[in-house]
C-alpha positions as CSV (number, residue, x, y, z in Angstrom):
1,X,0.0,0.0,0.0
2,X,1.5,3.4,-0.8
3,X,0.7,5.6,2.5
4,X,1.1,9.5,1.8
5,X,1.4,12.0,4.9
6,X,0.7,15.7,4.9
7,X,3.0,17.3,7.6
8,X,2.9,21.2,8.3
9,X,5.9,21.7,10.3
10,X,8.8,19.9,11.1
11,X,8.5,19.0,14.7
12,X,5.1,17.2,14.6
13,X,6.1,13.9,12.5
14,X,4.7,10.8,12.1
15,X,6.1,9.3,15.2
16,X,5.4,5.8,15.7
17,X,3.1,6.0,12.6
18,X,6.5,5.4,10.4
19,X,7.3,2.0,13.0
20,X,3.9,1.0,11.4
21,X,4.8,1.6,7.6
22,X,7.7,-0.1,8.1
23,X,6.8,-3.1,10.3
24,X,3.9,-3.8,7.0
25,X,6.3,-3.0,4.2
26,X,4.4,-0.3,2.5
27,X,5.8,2.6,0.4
28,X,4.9,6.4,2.3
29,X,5.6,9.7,0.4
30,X,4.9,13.0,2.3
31,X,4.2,16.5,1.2
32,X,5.5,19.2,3.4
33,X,3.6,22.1,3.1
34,X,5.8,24.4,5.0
35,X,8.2,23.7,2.0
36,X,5.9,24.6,-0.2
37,X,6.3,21.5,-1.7
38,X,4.1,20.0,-4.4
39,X,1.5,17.3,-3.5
40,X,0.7,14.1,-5.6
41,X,-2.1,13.6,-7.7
42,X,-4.8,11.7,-5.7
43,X,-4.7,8.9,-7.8
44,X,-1.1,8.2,-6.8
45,X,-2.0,6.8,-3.3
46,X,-4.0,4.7,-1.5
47,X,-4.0,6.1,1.5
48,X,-3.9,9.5,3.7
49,X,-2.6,10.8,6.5
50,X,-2.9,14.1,8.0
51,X,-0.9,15.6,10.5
52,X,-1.0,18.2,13.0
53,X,0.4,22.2,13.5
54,X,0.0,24.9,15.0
55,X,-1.8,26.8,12.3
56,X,-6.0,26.6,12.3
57,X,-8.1,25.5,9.4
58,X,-9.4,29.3,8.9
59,X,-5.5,30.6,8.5
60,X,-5.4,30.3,4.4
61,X,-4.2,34.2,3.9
62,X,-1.0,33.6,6.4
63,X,-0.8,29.8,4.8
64,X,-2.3,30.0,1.2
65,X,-1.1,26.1,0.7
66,X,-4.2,25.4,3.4
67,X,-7.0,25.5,0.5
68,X,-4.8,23.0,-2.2
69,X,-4.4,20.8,1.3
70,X,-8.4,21.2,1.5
71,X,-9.2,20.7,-1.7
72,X,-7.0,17.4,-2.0
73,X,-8.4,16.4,1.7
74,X,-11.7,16.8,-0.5
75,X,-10.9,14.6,-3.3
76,X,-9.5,11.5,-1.2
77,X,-12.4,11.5,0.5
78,X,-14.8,11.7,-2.7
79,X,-12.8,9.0,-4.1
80,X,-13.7,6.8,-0.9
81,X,-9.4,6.2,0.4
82,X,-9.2,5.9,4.2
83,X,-8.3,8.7,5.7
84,X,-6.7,9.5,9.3
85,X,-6.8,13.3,10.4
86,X,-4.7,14.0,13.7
87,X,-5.3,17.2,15.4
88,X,-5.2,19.8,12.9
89,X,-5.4,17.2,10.5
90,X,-8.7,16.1,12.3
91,X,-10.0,19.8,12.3
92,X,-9.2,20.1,8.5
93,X,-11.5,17.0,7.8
94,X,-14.5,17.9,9.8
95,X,-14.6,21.6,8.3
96,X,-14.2,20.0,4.4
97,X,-17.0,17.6,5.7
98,X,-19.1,21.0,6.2
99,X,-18.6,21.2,10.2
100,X,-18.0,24.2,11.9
101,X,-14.3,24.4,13.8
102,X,-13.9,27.0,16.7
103,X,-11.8,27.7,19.1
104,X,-12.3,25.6,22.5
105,X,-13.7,27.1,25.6
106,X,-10.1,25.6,27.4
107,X,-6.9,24.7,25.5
108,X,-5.8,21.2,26.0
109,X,-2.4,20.8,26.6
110,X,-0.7,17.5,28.0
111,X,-2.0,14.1,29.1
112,X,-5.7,13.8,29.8
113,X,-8.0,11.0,30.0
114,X,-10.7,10.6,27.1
115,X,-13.4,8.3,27.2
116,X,-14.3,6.2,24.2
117,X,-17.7,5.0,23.2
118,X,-18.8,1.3,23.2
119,X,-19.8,2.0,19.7
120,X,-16.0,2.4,18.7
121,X,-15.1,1.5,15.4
122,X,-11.4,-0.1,16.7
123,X,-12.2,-2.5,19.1
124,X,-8.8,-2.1,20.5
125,X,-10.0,1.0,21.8
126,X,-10.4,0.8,25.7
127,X,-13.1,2.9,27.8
128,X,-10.8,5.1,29.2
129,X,-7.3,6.1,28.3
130,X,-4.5,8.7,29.1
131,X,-3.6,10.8,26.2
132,X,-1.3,13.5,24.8
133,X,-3.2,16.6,23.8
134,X,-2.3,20.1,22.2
135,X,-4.6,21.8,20.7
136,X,-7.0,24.9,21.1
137,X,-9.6,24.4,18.8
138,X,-12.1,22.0,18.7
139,X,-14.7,20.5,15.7
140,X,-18.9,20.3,15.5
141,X,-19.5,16.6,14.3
142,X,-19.9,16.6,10.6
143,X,-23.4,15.5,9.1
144,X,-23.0,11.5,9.1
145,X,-20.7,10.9,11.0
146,X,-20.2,9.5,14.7
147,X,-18.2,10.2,17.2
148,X,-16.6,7.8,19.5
149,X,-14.4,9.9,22.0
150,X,-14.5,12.9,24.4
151,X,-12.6,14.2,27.4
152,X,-13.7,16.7,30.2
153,X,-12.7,19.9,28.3
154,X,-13.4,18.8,24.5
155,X,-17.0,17.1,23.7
156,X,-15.6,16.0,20.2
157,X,-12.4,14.2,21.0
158,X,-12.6,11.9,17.6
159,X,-15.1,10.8,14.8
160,X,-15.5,8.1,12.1
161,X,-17.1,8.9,8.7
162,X,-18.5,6.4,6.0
163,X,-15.8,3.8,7.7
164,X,-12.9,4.9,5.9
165,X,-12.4,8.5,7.5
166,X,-10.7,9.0,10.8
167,X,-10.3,12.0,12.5
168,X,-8.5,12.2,16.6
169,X,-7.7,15.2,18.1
170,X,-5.1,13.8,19.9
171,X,-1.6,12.4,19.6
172,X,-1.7,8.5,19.7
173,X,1.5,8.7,17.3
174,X,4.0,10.6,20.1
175,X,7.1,9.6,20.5
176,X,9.5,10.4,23.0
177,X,11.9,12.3,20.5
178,X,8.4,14.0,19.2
179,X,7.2,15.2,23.0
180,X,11.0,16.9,23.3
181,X,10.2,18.7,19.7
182,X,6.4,20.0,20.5
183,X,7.1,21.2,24.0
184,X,10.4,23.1,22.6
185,X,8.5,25.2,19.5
186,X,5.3,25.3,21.8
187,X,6.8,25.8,25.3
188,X,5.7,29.3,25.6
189,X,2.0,28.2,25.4
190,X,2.3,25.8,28.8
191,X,0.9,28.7,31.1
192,X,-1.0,28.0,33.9
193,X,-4.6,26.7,32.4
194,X,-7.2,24.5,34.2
195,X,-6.4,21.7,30.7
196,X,-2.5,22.7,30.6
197,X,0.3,21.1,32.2
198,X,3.6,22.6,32.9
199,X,6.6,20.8,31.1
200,X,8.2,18.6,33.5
201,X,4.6,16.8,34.1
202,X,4.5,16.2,30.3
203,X,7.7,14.8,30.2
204,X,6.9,12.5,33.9
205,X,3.5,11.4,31.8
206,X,5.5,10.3,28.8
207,X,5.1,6.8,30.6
208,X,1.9,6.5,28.9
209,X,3.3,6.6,25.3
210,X,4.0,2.9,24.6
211,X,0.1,2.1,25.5
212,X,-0.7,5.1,23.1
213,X,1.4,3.8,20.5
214,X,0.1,0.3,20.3
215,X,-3.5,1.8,20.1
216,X,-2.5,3.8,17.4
217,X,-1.6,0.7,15.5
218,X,-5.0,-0.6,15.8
219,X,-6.5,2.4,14.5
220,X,-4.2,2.2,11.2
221,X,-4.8,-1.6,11.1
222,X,-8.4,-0.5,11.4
223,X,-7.8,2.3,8.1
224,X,-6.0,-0.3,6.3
225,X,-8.4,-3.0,6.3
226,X,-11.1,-0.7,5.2
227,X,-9.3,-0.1,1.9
């Protein structure tokens, strides 16, 4: 299978999502937009990923390269690929799906429980899990689809559309060398918030990441066998 990735900057990377490519033997291309680098037709993979950054979906006049990245968002979906959206990558799904995207009533920053419905599409999935956030906006549930995850500050914490679309708001992919990376370009948001933790808890909490990582293999097994 020939995976492509969308990345907007260079410290939020695929993480453990590459261990996953490589461990099944597939091909993976990327686009970096921040390069202003030209993407693939959409006929020249089979599946997408979409990453996260600190840019919102609404920010096309300081990031012109956001409505191409919509528009081919768009057409992967139309042609019925699986799909995974994380974060910002979630956030650009639901609003090319029509929903609205807003910025939360509380960032999210760190390692916070979310709750996942019974009705999961990943079985894997448990009820409750510890997971990395960082993000300030948040996502309506697009018409026909269903959401199977929230957390205390953010109702909409994940969604699955027509079976083959994914979006999470969070970071099942972190790695310990990705953690370092976000907290370094982001450090100067981790101010004293009632969903923000400081640093050095981030980094104590990084415990959690080998648990997140193998569930974020069974939501790409999930994608994969939907193809």
């Amino acid at each position: 299978m020939h995976i492509h990735i969308f990345m907007h900057v260079p410290f939020e990377g695929p993480g453990c999502i590459l261990d996953w490519i490589n461990l099944k033997a597939h091909d993976v291309t990327y686009t970096h937009w921040y390069k202003h680098s030209t993407p693939p037709a959409a006929t020249d993979f089979d599946f997408l990923i979409v990453l996260g950054g600190p840019m919102g979906i609404h920010d096309e006049s300081e990031y012109p390269w956001l409505a191409a990245e919509k528009a081919m968002i768009r057409q992967a979906i139309h042609d019925n690929k699986p799909v995974l959206g994380i974060c910002l990558g979630a956030q650009l799904i639901a609003h090319v799906l029509g929903a609205n995207v807003y910025a939360n009533e509380q960032k999210e920053i760190g390692w916070y429980p979310v709750q996942f419905s019974p009705s999961s599409p990943v079985k894997v999935l448990p009820q409750e899990m510890t997971v990395f956030h960082w993000h300030g906006d948040t996502f309506d549930l697009p018409a026909g689809a269903a959401g199977f995850a929230s957390s205390a500050a953010t109702s909409n914490q994940a969604f699955v559309y027509k079976d083959k679309v994914m979006a999470l708001q969070f970071h099942f992919e972190v790695t310990t060398e990705n953690l370092e990376q976000m907290v370094q370009h982001g450090e100067e948001e981790l101010v004293a918030a009632p969903y923000v933790q400081d640093r050095g808890l981030i980094q104590d909490l990084s415990v959690f990441i080998p648990e997140n990582n193998a569930l974020m293999y069974g939501v790409l097994d999930y994608l994969a066998d939907a193809r």
